[in-house]
C-alpha positions in Angstrom: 45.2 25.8 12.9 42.3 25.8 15.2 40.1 26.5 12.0 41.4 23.6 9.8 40.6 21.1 12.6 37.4 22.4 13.1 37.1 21.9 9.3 38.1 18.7 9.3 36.0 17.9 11.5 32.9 18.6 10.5 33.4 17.1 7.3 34.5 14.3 8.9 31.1 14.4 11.0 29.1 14.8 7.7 30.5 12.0 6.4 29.5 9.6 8.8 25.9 11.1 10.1 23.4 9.8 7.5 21.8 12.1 5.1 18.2 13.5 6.5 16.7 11.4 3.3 17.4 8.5 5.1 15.6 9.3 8.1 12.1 9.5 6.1 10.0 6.9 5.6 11.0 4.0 3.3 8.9 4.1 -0.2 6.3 1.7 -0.1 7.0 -1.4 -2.4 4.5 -0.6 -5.0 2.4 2.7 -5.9 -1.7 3.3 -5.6 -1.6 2.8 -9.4 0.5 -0.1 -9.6 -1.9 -1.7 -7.1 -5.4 -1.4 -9.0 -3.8 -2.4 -12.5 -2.2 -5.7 -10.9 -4.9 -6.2 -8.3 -8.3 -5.0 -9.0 -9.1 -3.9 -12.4 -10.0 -6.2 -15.3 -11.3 -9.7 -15.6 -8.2 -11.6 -14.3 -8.0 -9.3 -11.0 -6.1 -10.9 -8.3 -9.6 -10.0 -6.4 -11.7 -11.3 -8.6 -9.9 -14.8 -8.2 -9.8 -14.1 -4.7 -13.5 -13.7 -4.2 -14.6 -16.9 -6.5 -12.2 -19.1 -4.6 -9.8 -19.5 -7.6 -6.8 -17.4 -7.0 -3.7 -19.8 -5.9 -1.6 -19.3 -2.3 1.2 -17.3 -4.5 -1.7 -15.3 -6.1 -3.2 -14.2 -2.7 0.2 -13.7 -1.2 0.8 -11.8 -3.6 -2.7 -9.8 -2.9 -1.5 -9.0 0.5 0.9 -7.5 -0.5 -0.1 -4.9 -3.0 -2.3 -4.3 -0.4 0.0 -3.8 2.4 2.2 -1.3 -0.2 -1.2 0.6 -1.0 -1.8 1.4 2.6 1.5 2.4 2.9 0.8 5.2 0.6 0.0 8.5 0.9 -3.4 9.4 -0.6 -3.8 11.4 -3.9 -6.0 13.9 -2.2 -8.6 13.9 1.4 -8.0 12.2 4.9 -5.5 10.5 5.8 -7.0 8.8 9.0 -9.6 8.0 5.8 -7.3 6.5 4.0 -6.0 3.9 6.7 -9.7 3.4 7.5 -10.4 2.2 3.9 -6.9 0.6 2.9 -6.7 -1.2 6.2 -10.2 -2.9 5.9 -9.4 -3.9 2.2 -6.3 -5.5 3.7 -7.8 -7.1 6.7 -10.8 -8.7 4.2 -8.0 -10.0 1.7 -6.1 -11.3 5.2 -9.3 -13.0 6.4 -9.8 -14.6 2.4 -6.1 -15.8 2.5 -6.9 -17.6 5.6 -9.7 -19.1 4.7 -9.8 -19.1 0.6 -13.6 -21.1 0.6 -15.1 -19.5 3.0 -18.3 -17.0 1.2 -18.6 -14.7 3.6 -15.0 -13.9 3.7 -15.0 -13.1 0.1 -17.9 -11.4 0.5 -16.1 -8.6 2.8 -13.3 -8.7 0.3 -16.2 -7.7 -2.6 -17.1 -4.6 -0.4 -14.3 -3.5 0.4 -13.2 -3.1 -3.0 -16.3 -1.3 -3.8 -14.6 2.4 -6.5 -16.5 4.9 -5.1 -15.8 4.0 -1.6 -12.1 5.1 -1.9 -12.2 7.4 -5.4 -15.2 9.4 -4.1 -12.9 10.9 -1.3 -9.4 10.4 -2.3 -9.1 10.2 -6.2 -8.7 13.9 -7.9 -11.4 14.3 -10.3 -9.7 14.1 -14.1 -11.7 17.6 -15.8 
């Protein structure tokens, strides 16, 4: 008998403790390559319209927050106190374009801190 209730118990327990997955860290909203597709590469870049003064609020909002998910993530490969470095002052130049969308020197930041090698050099694998 004693065996049964301590069965029944911990299944019981198990059933109402969360599972360890959702203890970890919740998934950023968008990946590292989902970021520079939407936000950096190509002509029509989110950036790109940032840093000429074009981009609309949604557009920047929008910015901020691939940028926000991208900082969020882990790195491919090198430092992680490097990555936050790098990811953080991308998203503290887009903050500073979003608040002032005009302002030159502003977008100016914004065009540095987008700069490839900057972030590839230490943290994308190279493709042999």
């Amino acid at each position: 008998m004693r065996t049964v209730y301590f069965l029944l118990t911990a299944l019981w327990w198990m059933s109402v403790t969360p599972s360890s997955s959702s203890w970890a860290a919740p998934k950023p909203e968008f990946t590292i390559k989902q970021v520079m597709k939407e936000s950096i590469k190509g002509h029509s870049a989110l950036v790109k319209k940032a840093c000429k003064g074009t981009a609309t609020p949604d557009e920047l909002d929008r910015m901020i927050r691939y940028f926000r998910a991208m900082a969020e993530c882990s790195p491919p490969q090198g430092d992680m106190d490097s990555w936050k470095a790098k990811s953080g002052a991308l998203l503290q130049a887009a903050l500073a374009v979003q608040k002032s969308p005009q302002d030159k020197s502003a977008a100016l930041a914004l065009e540095n801190a987008v700069e490839c090698r900057q972030c590839h050099n230490p943290h994308k694998p190279s493709q042999n």
